[in-house]
N, C-alpha and C positions, 0 to 999 in steps of 0.2 A: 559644569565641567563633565567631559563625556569620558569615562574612564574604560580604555580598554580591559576588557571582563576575566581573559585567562590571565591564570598565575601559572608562572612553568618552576618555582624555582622552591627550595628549603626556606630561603630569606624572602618568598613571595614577590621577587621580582613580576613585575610587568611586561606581560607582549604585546605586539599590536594584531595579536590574533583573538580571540574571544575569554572561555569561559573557566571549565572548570576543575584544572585539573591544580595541583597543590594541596589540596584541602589536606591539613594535617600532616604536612610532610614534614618530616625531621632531617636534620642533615646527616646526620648517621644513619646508615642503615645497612645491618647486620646480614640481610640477605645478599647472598652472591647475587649480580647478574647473570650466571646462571642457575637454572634451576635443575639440574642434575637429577634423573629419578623423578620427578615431578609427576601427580597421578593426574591428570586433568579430569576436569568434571565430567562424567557418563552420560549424562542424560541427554536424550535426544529431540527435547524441543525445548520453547522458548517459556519461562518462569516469572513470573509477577509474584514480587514475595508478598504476603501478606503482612498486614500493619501492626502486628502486632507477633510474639514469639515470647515460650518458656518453655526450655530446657533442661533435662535433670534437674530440675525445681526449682528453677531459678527464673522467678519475675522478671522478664525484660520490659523495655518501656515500649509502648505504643508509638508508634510511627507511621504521619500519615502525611502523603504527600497531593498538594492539589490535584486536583482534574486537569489543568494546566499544564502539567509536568509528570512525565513518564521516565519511569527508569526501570528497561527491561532486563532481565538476565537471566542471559541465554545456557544453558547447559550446566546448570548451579548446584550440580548434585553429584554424589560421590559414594559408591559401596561399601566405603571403611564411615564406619559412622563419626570415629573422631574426627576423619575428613573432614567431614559433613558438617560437621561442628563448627569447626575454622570456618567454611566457606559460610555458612548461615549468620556468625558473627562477623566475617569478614564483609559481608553484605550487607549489614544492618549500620553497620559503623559508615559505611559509604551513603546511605541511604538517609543516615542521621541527621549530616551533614547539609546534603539536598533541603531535609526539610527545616535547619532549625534558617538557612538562607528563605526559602519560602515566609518562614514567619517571622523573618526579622529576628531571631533569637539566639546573640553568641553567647549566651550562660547556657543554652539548650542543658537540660537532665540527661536526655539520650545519648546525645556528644559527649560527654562525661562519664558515660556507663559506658562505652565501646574507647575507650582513648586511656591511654596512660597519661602522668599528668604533663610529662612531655608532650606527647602527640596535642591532647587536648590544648594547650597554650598554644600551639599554631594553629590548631583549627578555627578554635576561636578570632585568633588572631584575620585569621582568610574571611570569616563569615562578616565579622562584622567592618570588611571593606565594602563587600556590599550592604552592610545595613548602613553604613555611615552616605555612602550616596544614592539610596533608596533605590535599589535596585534590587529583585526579586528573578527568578530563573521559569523560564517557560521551554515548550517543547517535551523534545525528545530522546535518552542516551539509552545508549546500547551496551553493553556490558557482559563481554562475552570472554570468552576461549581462557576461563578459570584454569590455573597450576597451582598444584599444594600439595605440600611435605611437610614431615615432621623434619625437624633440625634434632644432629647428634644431642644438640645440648637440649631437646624437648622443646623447643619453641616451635610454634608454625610460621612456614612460609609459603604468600602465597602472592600469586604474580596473577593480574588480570588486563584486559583491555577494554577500554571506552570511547564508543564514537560519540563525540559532541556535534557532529555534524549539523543535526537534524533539533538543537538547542540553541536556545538564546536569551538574553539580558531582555528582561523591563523594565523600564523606569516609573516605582510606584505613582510618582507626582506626575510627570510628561508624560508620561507613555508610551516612551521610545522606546521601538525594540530593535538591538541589535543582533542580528545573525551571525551565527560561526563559520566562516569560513570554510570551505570545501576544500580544502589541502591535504596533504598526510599530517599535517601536525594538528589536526583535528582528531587523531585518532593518538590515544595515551595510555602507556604502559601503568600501570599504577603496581607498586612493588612494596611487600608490608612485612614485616614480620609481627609476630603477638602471641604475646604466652597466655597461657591458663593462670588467672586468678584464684583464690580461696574456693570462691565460690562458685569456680565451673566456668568464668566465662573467658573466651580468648580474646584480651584485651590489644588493640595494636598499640604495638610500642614503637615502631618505628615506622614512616612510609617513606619511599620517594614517588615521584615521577620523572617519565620518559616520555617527552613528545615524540608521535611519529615513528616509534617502536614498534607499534602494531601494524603498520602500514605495508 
């Protein structure tokens, strides 16, 4: 069974477009569609985050993603350092994601360190659609044009965009690979909000997605 790859929806509906947008999305989500005041990321080139991050002392897990599979981002930095915070952990949570699909893994440790236990139950829930039809992610996403604010109520929010464009589906056993489609709805708004935990980190507590948002 050749299972179209994107999910656009909270309830994980199916398009007959590609790949990978859903991952962890909650049907609530606290953040406005807009983001009023928003500081966008500063930095003036393009960021490959490192596999690994600790923060005001706080252990995070190792994240690494094949050779196979790129995920850049673009402009991922921010002057106010608690920004920076958010977007580092906003990052890593996205990125978690990527890899626990690479290794076949919906209990992922990572996924669970970056996810509230809402978020987490749907992400899980996304990843292991692909584990269940042996399907793995190749290519390339783009990940750009970061917004983030603090909420009056101290929560971060933060609004990004992702070209799938240049990604695609494999199939561990066949080796079919399917391509994302070249549309505007290859290109996805991903909208989060995530508070600071005990222990310093900005967990998301809620995502949505928007196809075609960024287009």
């Amino acid at each position: 069974m050749n299972r179209p790859a994107r999910l656009v929806t909270a309830a994980l509906t199916v398009s007959t477009a590609l790949l990978l947008t859903a991952c962890g999305s909650g049907g609530d989500d606290s953040a406005s569609d807009k983001i009023e005041g928003a500081a966008a990321g500063d930095g003036k080139t393009s960021a490959s985050p490192s596999a690994s991050a600790s923060q005001g002392g706080v252990k995070r897990p190792e994240i690494t993603l094949s050779k196979d599979f790129q995920a850049d981002f673009e402009s991922w930095t921010n002057s106010d350092p608690k920004l920076q915070a958010i977007l580092n952990d906003g990052r890593e949570e996205l990125r978690s994601k990527y890899a626990a699909v690479i290794e076949a893994d919906p209990e992922s440790d990572a996924v669970a360190f970056y996810n509230s236990a809402a978020t987490q139950a749907t992400a899980r829930k996304w990843i292991k659609q692909f584990t269940d039809d042996h399907d793995s992610i190749i290519g390339r996403v783009r990940v750009f044009d970061p917004q983030v604010h603090i909420s009056d109520t101290g929560s971060g929010v933060l609004f990004y965009c992702v070209d799938e464009r240049q990604a695609s589906t494999k199939n561990r056993k066949t080796k079919k690979i399917v391509n994302t489609p070249d549309e505007p709805e290859s290109l996805i708004q991903y909208r989060l909000r995530l508070d600071r935990s005990s222990q310093g980190v900005w967990k998301t507590t809620s995502l949505t997605t928007v196809p075609g948002a960024c287009s």
